[in-house]
C-alpha positions in Angstrom: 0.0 0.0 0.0 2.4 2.8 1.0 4.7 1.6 -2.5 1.4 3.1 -4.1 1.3 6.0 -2.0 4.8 7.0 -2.1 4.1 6.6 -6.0 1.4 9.1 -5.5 -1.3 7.6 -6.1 -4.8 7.4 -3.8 -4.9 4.4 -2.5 -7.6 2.4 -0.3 -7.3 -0.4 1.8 -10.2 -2.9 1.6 -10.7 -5.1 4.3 -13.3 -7.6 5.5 -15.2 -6.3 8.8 -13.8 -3.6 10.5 -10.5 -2.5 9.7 -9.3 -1.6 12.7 -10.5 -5.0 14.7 -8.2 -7.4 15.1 -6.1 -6.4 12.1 -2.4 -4.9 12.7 -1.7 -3.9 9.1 -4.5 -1.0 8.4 -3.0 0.3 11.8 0.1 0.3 11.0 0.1 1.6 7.3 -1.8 4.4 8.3 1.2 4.9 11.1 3.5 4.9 8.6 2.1 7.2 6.2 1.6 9.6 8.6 4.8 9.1 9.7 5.8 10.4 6.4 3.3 13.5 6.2 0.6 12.0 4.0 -3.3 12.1 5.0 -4.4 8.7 6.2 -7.6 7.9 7.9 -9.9 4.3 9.0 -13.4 4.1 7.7 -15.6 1.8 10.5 -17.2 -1.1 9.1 -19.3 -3.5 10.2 -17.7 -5.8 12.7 -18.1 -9.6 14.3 -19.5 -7.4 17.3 -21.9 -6.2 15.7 -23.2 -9.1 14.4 -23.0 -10.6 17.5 -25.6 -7.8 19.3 -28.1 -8.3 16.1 -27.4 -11.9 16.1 -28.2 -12.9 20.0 -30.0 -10.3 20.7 -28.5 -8.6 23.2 -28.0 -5.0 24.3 -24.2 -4.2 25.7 -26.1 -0.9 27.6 -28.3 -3.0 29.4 -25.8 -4.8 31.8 -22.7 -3.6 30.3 -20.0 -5.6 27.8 -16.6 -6.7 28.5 -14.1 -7.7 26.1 -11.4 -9.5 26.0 -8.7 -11.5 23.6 -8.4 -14.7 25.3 -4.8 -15.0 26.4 -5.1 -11.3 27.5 -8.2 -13.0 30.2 -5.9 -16.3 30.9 -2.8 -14.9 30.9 -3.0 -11.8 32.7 -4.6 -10.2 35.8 -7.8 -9.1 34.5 -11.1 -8.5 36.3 -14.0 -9.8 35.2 -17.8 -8.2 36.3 -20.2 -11.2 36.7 -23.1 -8.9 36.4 -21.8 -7.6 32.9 -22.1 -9.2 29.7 -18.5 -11.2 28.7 -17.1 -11.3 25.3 -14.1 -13.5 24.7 -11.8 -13.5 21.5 -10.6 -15.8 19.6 -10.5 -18.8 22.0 -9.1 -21.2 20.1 -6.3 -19.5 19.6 -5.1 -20.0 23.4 -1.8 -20.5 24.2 -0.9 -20.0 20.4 1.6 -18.2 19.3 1.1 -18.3 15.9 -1.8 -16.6 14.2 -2.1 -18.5 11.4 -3.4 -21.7 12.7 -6.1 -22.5 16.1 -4.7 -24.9 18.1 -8.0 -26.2 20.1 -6.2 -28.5 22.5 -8.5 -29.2 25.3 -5.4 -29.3 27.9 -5.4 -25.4 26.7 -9.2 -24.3 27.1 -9.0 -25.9 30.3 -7.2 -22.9 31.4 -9.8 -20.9 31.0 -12.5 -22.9 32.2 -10.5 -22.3 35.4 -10.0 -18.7 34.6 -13.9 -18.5 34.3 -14.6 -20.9 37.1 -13.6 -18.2 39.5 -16.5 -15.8 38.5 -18.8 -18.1 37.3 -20.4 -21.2 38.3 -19.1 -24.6 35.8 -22.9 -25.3 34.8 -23.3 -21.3 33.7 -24.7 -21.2 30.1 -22.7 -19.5 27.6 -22.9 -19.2 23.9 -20.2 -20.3 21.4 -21.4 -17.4 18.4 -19.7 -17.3 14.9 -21.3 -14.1 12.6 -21.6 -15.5 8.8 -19.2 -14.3 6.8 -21.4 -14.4 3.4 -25.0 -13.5 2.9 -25.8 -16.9 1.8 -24.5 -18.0 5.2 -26.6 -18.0 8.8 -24.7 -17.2 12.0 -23.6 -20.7 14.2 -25.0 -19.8 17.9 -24.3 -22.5 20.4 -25.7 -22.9 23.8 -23.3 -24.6 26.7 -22.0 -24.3 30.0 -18.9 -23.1 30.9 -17.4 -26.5 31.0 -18.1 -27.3 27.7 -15.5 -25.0 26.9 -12.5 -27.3 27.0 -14.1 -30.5 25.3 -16.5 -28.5 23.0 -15.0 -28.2 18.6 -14.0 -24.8 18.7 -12.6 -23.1 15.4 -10.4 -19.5 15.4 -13.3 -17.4 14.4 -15.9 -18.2 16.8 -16.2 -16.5 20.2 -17.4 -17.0 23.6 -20.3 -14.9 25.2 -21.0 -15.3 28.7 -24.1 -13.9 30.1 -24.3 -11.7 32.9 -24.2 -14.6 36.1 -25.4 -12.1 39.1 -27.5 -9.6 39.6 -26.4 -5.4 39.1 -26.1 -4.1 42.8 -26.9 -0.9 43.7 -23.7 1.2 45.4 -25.7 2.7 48.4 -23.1 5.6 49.8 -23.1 6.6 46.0 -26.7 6.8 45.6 -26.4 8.7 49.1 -23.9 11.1 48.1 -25.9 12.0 44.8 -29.3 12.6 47.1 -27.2 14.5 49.2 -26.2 16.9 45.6 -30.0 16.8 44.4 -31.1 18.3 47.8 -28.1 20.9 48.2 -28.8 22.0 44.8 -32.7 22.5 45.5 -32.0 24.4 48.5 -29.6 27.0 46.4 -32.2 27.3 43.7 -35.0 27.7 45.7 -32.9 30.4 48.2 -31.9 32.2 44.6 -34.1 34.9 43.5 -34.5 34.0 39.9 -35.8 30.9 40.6 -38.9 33.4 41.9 -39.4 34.9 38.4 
């Protein structure tokens, strides 16, 4: 792309999804070309996430949406919020180091069912959710528990979505301190002598 660019042409990237999801080069060529003082901007497309609201059905500003890449959950110190919707990556591709291939070896989705056992209760339902990828095509939506994780056929472009497992709870000396604000403030605007007019 930039060969093009530096040849001065106009040039545009065309990539399946969004662009900027899970894709390092539209990033990084419009780095570069910046880099080098020529105009470079990402168009949003439609992405696997936003299949995956139309497809299930759900609404991330009901309960709330996490995401995560699923060595970044394993393999690091994340925190999860069981009253939040989960969204997990790429799952087969635990442990792998290469992106080319999914390695599904149950040994290595095991890791995560103990990642997810720690927030989540082993017979939790979950849904194994790959968006179709041509119009001819209907999305795959599986229902399982989180245990199924490790034994279930998993392939690089379907992803986990856990369902909220508690309910929200309300955060009392919040809710206290913003009563406390709504009362202060209808003292001053009753004591002010616009609010008369």
């Amino acid at each position: 792309m930039m060969k093009e660019v530096r040849a001065g042409k106009k040039v545009c990237g065309a990539f399946y999804g969004h662009p900027g999801v899970f894709a390092w080069s539209p990033h990084k060529v419009i780095e570069v070309a910046r880099s080098e003082g020529y105009e470079a901007r990402m168009e949003p497309g439609i992405s696997a996430e936003d299949c995956l609201y139309a497809d299930i059905g759900i609404d991330p500003g009901s309960h709330g949406c996490q995401h995560f890449e699923v060595n970044q959950l394993v393999f690091f110190k994340r925190r999860i919020d069981p009253t939040a919707y989960l969204v997990i990556w790429q799952v087969a591709m635990i442990a792998n180091e290469s992106t080319s291939k999914a390695d599904t070896s149950e040994a290595y989705r095991q890791l995560l069912v103990e990642r997810l056992s720690r927030d989540y209760p082993l017979d939790h339902e979950i849904i194994i959710y790959r968006a179709a990828t041509l119009p001819i095509e209907q999305p795959r939506i599986r229902k399982v528990t989180v245990r199924d994780i490790a034994s279930i056929p998993m392939t690089a472009e379907e992803t986990v979505v856990v369902p909220p497992a508690e309910a929200l709870q309300r955060d009392e000396e919040l809710i206290r301190k913003l009563e406390v604000m709504r009362e202060s403030r209808g003292r001053s605007c009753a004591a002010s002598p616009n609010s008369l007019s």
